[in-house]
Every structure is written in structure tokens, then in C-alpha cells.
N, C-alpha and C positions, 0 to 999 in steps of 0.2 A: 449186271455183270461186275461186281465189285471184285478187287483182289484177292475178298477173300470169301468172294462167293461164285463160286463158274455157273451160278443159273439155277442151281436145287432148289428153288422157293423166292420168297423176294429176296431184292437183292439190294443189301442196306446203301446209305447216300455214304456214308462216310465206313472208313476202316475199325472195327472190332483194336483195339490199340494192344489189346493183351495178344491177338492171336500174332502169334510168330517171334514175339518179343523173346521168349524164351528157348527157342530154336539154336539147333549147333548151330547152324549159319548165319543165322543174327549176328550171335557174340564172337563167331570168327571176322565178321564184318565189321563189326565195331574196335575191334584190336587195332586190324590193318588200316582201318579209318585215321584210328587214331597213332598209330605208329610211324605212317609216313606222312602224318599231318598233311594231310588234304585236306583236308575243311579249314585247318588254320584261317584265321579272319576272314570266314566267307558267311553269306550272309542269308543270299540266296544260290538257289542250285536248279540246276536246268539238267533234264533227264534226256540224252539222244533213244528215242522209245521206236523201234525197227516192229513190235510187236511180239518178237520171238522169244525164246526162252532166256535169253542172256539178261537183254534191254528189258523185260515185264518184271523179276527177280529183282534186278538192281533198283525198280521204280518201287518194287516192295519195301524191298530195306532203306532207301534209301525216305519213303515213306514213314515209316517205323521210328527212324532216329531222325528228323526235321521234327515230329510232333514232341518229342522228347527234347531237344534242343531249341526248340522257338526259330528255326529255320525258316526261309520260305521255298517252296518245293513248285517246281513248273515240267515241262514236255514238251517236246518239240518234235517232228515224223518227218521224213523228207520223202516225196515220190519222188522215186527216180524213172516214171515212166518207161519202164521194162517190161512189166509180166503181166499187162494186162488186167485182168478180173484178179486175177491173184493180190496185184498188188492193190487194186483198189479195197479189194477187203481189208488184208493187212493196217491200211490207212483209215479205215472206219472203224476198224476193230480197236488201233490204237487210240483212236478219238473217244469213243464208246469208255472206253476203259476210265481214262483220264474225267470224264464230265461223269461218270458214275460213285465218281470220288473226290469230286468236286477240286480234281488237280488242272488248274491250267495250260492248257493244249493251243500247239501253233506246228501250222503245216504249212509246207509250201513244194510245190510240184516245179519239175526240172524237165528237160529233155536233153535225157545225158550223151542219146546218141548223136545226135545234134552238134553237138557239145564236143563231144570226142574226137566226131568229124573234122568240126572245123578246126583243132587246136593239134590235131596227129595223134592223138594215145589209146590207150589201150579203156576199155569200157571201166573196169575198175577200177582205175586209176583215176578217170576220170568222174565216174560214181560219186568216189572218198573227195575230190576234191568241193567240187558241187556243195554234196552235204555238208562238208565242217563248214564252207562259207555260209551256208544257210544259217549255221551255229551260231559263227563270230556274230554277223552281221543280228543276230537276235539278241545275244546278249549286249551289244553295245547300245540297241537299241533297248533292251527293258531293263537293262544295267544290271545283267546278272552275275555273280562274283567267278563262277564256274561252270561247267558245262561236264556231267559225267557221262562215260560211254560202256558199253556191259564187256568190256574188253575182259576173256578171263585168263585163266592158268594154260587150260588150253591151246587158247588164241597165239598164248604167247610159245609154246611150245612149236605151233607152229611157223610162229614168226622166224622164231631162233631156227629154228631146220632149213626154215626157206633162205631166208640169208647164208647162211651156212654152206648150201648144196653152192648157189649162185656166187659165194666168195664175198667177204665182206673183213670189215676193219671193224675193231673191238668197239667203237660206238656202235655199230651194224649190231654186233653179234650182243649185244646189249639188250636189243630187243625191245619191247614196248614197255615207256616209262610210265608207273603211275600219277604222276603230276606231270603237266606239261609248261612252259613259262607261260603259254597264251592261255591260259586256266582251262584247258583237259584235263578229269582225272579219271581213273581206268579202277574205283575202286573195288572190283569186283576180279584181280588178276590174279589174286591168291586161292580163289577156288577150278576146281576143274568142272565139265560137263557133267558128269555125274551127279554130282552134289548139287550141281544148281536143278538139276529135273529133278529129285529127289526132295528136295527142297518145296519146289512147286506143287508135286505132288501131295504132299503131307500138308500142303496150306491147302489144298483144293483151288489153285489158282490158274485162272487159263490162259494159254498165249497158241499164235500162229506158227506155223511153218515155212520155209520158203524154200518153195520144191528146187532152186536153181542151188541149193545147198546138197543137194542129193545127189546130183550127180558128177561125173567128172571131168566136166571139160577145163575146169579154173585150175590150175598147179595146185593152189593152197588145195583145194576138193578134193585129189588126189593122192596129197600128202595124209587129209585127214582119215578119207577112207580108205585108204592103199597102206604105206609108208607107216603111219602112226601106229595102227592097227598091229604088224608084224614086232615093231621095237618093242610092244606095248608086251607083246605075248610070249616072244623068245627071248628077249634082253631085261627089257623091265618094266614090271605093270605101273608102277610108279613114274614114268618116263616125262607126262604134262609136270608135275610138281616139283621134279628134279631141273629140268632146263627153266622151270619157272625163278626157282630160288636161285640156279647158275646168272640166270639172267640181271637176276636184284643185285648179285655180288659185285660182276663184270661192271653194272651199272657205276657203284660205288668207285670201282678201280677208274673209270670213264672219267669221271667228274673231278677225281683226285688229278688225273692227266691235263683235264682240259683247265682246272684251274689257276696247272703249273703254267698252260700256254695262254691264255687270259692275262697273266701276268706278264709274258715276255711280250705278248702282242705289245702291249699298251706303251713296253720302256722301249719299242726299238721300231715303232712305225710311224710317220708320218702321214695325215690325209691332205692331197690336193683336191681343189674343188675348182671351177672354173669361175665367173666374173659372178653367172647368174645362179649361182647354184652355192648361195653362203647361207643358205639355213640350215639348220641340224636335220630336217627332214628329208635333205638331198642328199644321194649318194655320193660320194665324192666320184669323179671318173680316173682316179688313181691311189695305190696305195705305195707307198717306196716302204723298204725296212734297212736298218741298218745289218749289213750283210755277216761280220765277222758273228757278229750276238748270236744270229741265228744261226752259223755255224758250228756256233760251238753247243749246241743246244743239244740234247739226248731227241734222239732220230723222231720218237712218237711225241715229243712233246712241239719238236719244229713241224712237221705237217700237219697238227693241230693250228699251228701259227699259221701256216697257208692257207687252211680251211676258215679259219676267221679270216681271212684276209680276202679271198673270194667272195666270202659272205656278205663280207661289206659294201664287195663291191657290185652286188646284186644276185651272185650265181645261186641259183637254190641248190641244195645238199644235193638232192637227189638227181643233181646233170654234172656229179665232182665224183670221180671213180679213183682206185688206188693210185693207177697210174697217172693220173694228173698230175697226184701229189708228190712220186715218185720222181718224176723228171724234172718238176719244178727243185728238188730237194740236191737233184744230182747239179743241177746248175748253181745251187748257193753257196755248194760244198767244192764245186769244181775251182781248180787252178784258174783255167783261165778267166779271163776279168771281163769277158764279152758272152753273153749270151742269148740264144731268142726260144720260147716255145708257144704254140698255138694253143691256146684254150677253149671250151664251149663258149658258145653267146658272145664271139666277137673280142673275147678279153687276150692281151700278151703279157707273157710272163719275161723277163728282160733281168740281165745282169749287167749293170753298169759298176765296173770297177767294186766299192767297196759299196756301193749299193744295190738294191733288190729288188723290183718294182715290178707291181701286178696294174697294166691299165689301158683300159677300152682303146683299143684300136682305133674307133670311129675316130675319137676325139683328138688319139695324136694325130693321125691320119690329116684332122680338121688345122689345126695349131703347127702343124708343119706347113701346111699349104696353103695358112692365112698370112697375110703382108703386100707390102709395094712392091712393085714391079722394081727391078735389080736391072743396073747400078740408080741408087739414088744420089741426087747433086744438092751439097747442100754450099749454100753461097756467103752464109754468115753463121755467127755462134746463134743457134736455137736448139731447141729440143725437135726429133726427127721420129714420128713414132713409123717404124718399122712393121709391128703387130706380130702374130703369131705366138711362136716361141723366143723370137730375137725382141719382143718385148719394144722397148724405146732408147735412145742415144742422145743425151747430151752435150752440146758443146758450148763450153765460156770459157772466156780469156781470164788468165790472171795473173793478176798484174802485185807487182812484188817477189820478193825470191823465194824459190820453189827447191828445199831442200831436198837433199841426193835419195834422206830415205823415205821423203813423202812422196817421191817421184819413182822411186825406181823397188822399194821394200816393204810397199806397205801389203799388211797379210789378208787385208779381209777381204772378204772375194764376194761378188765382180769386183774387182780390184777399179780405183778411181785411178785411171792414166795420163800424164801428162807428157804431151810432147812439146819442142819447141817449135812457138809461136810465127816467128821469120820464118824457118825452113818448109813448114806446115803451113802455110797460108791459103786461104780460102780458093778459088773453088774446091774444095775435098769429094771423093765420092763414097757411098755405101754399097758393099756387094756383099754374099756369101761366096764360098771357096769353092775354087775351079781347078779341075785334075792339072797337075803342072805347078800349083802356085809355090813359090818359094821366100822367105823371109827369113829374116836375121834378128834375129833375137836380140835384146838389149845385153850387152858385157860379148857379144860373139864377134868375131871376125870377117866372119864369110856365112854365106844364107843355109839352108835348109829348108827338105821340102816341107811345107804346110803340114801333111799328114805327118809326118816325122815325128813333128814339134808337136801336136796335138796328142800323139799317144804317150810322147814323153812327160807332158801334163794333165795324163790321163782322163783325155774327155771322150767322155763314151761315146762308140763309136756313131749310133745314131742321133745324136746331137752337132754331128761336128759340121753339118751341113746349114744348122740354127743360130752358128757364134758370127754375128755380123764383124767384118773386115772395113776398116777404114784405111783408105789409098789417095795418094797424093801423085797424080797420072797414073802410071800402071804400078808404081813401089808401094806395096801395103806399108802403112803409117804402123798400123796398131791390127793387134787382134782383143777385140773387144774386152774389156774383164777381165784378160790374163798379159799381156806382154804389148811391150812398145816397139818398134823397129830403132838396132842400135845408131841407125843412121838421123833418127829423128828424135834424139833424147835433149832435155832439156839443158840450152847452153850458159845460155844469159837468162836476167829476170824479164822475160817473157815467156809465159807458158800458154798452150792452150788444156782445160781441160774436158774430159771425155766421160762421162758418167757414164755408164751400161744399167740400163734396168727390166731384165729379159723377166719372161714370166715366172710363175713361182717355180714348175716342174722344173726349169732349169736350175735355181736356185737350188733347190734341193738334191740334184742329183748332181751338179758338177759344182757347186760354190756349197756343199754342206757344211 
């Protein structure tokens, strides 16, 4: 059963190299091969071989030009344990094929319902995912450079309608790429069905069927046989090759966008990571952006910027809908300086004054409710680690004179605080802030409330419960990093000083 023999008499070990070489579909194959460089420095190539007409066609050609280029050519079948006898043929038939032509062949059986079960989705969603891991996981193991799939003109016409009817964003409507970054490549997307059984045909080559393609219970089944069929015959016979080419175009337009935001990602985000999570391999559990940049950004190139910014932070594309991006975009753009939205998989989207931040809930959730039990007593100058987000608090004496503008001007934030020594004397306590609280600012006369003074120094508002207070009986001394009590300002050369060292997300969102 060689490819280019369906069984008429014997049937040679290896391919006839001349038969098909000179085929329109060949030399249309080797164009689009080479036009959208996909084989570019690859060395070997791995055929996803289903049996069918798509996957048998592409192993042909793809047969054809590896013996011609010095390539190495392999195969790979995936049961998805569905259809019984059907598919066990199918899976012999592609084995058959591949040792008849001496092309190396690897299978591996799934149980997708299983699978789908336990994870909540839908049978072919969970199908597709199955198989590509089958894929990945083979080529890193026999280190193959690519992995092609018999994705054609067709497929993509359908891709593009089904997106379409369902609503989608101009990457959606893009449709299926022929190269993928994790080395997929689809290079058979420039032909239609037609051509490719025509094609077969005229080789004498044979492939399988797979009867759940026939009928219509799948959306895509019903598109092909329903939907495609009427565009094809009142509007336009041409209609696969048309949204084929729209598709290549939109693609280009995608790439030019995403590039733009690729670029603004990088100049205006920051990643936090946590203590144990400093390798490049770990997701950060937050991303901040600096908020005006993306402001001012053209609308499709800023929720590109959010789509990487999810990405990062673990969400797969396909649990991120328009409207995620939409309300995230209305909050960056919005006046007010406070904002909160719920995202899939646990993640908040958050506006802190002039910054922007996408990140895991869990973890704030965790760094807000980690620390000592409040009020802490501290009886001498040491370091007092507090934990969470309020980080740790220094205190030492110092001794000599402590100028007005080291003491009361200095701009880098957490700002280093000194109060006086005498008035300030030890037992000091640490607490965070209590509805009521009121202090007075260093240069002020008379107190104000806590909240007041905090939105006046714009700290965002869920943070304001994470800035440790230091108090001398019930009068707050200091609020940590930003301001002294004018009652407690440095008189004579005795100072004490207060260092704040909260964790980084702090750092970054109210000391940027």
C-alpha cells in the first residue's frame, strides 16, 4: 500500500520520486513552502497523519520535497478512542502506510472522554488538546524541528465563518496561521478540498474516511455541509480561497498591531514575583503598567497590551473574551484613580492612581493577611519584620545633627523618617489604621483624618490598610514612608531613625 500505489499489484518499499513531482499541486506546494518559509532552518519534520485525505496528501508532498532537500520525514496518529473499529482501522491504516514507505510512525492512544470529563469541555476541544500534546511532547522528545498538520483552504474558511458567526477580534478573525511560534505549520492552507482529492486521485493514492465528518452534529459539520455549500453556489464558488487569502491579509495587519503593542508592553510594565518564584520559568503573580502610556495608546494596540499582560500572567487566550479587554481598557482610560474588575482563573484587574495592575488575587489576598498580630511593642532601636505587604521597620538612633531637609524633604520614597529622639522614646508601638484615626502632618497645625491624608498622597485605596503606623501611646509618630507627626519633628541633635522596607508590589505601586 505505498503512496503511490493503492494495492494494483505489488506495492513498492519506497516512493517512485518522479511520480507527482511534476503535479499542479506539488509546485503550488512548494511556492507556499517556500513563501512563507516554513521549513526555514528546519531539519526534520513530523507529519500529524489522521489517515484522511488532508493528513495522507500532505505526507505525500511533503514526502516528495524532504527526498529532494535532504530532509528527515517522520508520522505521528493519535487515537482518540471515539469510534471504535473505525478508528482502529484508521490507526492501522496510517501505520501501514508510513512502514510501507519506510517513513517512521509513532502512535499513542488517549481516552478523550475521560479527559473531557474530568477537565469540563467539550469532546473536541478536548480531542485538539490531547493530540497537539501527543505532538509537542514527541518532538522534544525525538527533537523534531516542526510538526505539520493537513490544515487546508477549506478548513480555514471554515475557521474564519465559525469565528465570525460566534464574534471575535481581528486576531480571531485571522484564522488559522501557517506557522505557529511552537513549530506548527499548516502547509497545505493554500489548497481547497477539491484539489487535494483530485490530486489523490491522479496519484492513485489511498486514504480513510471518518464517518463523524459526515454528519451534523459538530457546528463546524454543519457549516461545511449546510452554510458553505449555499455561499459557495449563490454568492461565490470561489468563497474557501477568498476568506483563505482575507485571512493571510488580516493576518499581516495582526502582526503589524501586535508588534506595535509588544513594544509598549515592554517600555511600561513591570513584573512582581514573590520570594520563591525568582526564576524566569515562574510566572510572576503580578503585572503593574504605567497607566498614562497606556492611555494614550490607539484603543487596538492598548488591549493587545492587556492580552499580553494576562498572558503572562497565565490566562490562556482562549478563557480572555472581548469584554474582559473592554472593561479593563474603560478603567485605564477612566478619570477616576480607583478601580477594581473580576477576571477568569482568579486574576484582578485594579487602578491605582497613575498605575495599572493585573494580579492573582490568591496571592494578594495571601500578602495582605500575612504579618504579626497588631499592635506590635517594640522596646529598643532594631529591625521589626512585620511581613506581608508592610514588609519590615527599622529603627536607630542618630546621633549628630539631622538637617531640616534630610528630615523633613527628602523625595525618595519610602521616604527614610526621622523623628525626635526625647519626645519619641521607646516603648513605641506598630499598628495599621483604624476607622477614626487622625494625625497631623509635619508643617500642619491641627490633625486630619488618616483617610484624608492618605488620598491626598495618593495611596491607593487597597493598600491603605498595608502602610504600618508607628505611635507613641495612642498619637501616631509617623506614618511609615510618607510623613512624620508635626508634633514629633526633629528638635535638637537627637534623632531617631525609621526605615520602611514593605514588599516590592508596594514599591511599585505607591513609591514608583
Amino acid at each position: 500500500m505505498s503512496l503511490l500505489n493503492p494495492g494494483d499489484g505489488p506495492s513498492p518499499f519506497t516512493f517512485c520520486l518522479n511520480k507527482g513531482a511534476n503535479s499542479k499541486l506539488f509546485k503550488k506546494f512548494k511556492g507556499f513552502v517556500r513563501k512563507r518559509r516554513l521549513l526555514d532552518g528546519s531539519n526534520s519534520i513530523l507529519v500529524a497523519l489522521s489517515g484522511g485525505p488532508d493528513s495522507v496528501c500532505l505526507l505525500h508532498l511533503l514526502y516528495l520535497l524532504c527526498k529532494r532537500q535532504g530532509l528527515s520525514l517522520q508520522a505521528a496518529h493519535f487515537h482518540h478512542g471515539l469510534r471504535g473499529r473505525e478508528a482502529d482501522r484508521d490507526a492501522s491504516f496510517s501505520e501501514q502506510l508510513c512502514k510501507e514507505n519506510a517513513i517512521p510512525f509513532y502512535m499513542e492512544r488517549g481516552d478523550v472522554r475521560a479527559y473531557c470529563k474530568e477537565k469540563g469541555m467539550g469532546i473536541q476541544d478536548g480531542a485538539r488538546l490531547l493530540r497537539y500534546d501527543f505532538f509537542k511532547r514527541l518532538m522534544a522528545q525525538k527533537k523534531i524541528d516542526v510538526t505539520a498538520t493537513g490544515h487546508t483552504a477549506s478548513d480555514q474558511a471554515e475557521e474564519v465563518i465559525f469565528r465570525l458567526i460566534r464574534g471575535s477580534s481581528l486576531e480571531g478573525l485571522s484564522g488559522i496561521r501557517p506557522k505557529r511560534p511552537d513549530g506548527f505549520i499548516r502547509p497545505l492552507l493554500f489548497a481547497n478540498k477539491e484539489e487535494i482529492i483530485e490530486h489523490l486521485r491522479l496519484m492513485n493514492i489511498p486514504y480513510v474516511t471518518d464517518s463523524s465528518n459526515l454528519g451534523n452534529k459538530y457546528t463546524r459539520n454543519r457549516l461545511r455541509h449546510s452554510l458553505l455549500p449555499i455561499i459557495k453556489k449563490e454568492f461565490n464558488p470561489s468563497i474557501a480561497e477568498t476568506l483563505s487569502r482575507s485571512a493571510l491579509l488580516l493576518q499581516d495587519d495582526e502582526d503589524f498591531l501586535m508588534s506595535n503593542a509588544t513594544e509598549l508592553f515592554a517600555s511600561c510594565i513591570t513584573f512582581i514575583k514573590g520570594e520563591d518564584e525568582r526564576l524566569d520559568s515562574v510566572p510572576p503573580f503580578c503585572v503593574t503598567f504605567k497607566r498614562k502610556r497606556l492611555s494614550q495608546a490607539h484603543p487596538s494596540v492598548l488591549r493587545r497590551v492587556l492580552l499580553l499582560g494576562l498572558e503572562r500572567l497565565g490566562l490562556y487566550r482562549s478563557k480572555i473574551v472581548s469584554d474582559h479587554l473592554l472593561r479593563m481598557e474603560e478603567i485605564v482610560r477612566s478619570n477616576n484613580p480607583s478601580g477594581l474588575y473580576m477576571l477568569p482563573e482568579g486574576l484582578l484587574a485594579i487602578r491605582a492612581y497613575e498605575r495599572f495592575l493585573i494580579i492573582k488575587k490568591a496571592h494578594l489576598d495571601m500578602l495582605k493577611g500575612q504579618g504579626q498580630q497588631m499592635p506590635l511593642t517594640v522596646k529598643a532601636p532594631s529591625t521589626v519584620k512585620i511581613g506581608g505587604l508592610a514588609g519590615s521597620l527599622e529603627f536607630r538612633p542618630v546621633f549628630g545633627k539631622v538637617t531640616m531637609s534630610l528630615a523633613t524633604k527628602e523625595q525618595s520614597f519610602p521616604k527614610r523618617l526621622f523623628v525626635d529622639r526625647n519626645s519619641c522614646s521607646f516603648p513605641l508601638s506598630i499598628r495599621f489604621r483604624r476607622p477614626g484615626d487622625r494625625f497631623t502632618p509635619f508643617g500642619s497645625k491641627s490633625p486630619i483624618k488618616l483617610k484624608d491624608f492618605m488620598i491626598a498622597k495618593r495611596i491607593p485605596r487597597i493598600f491603605r490598610d498595608s502602610i504600618p503606623l508607628v505611635l507613641k501611646g495612642e498619637e501616631i509618630v509617623a506614618v511609615c514612608g510618607i510623613e512624620v507627626n508635626e508634633h514629633f519633628k526633629v528638635k535638637k541633635d537627637a534623632a531617631l531613625e525609621m526605615a520602611w522596607k514593605p514588599h516590592d508590589l508596594v514599591n511599585a505601586l505607591i513609591f514608583p
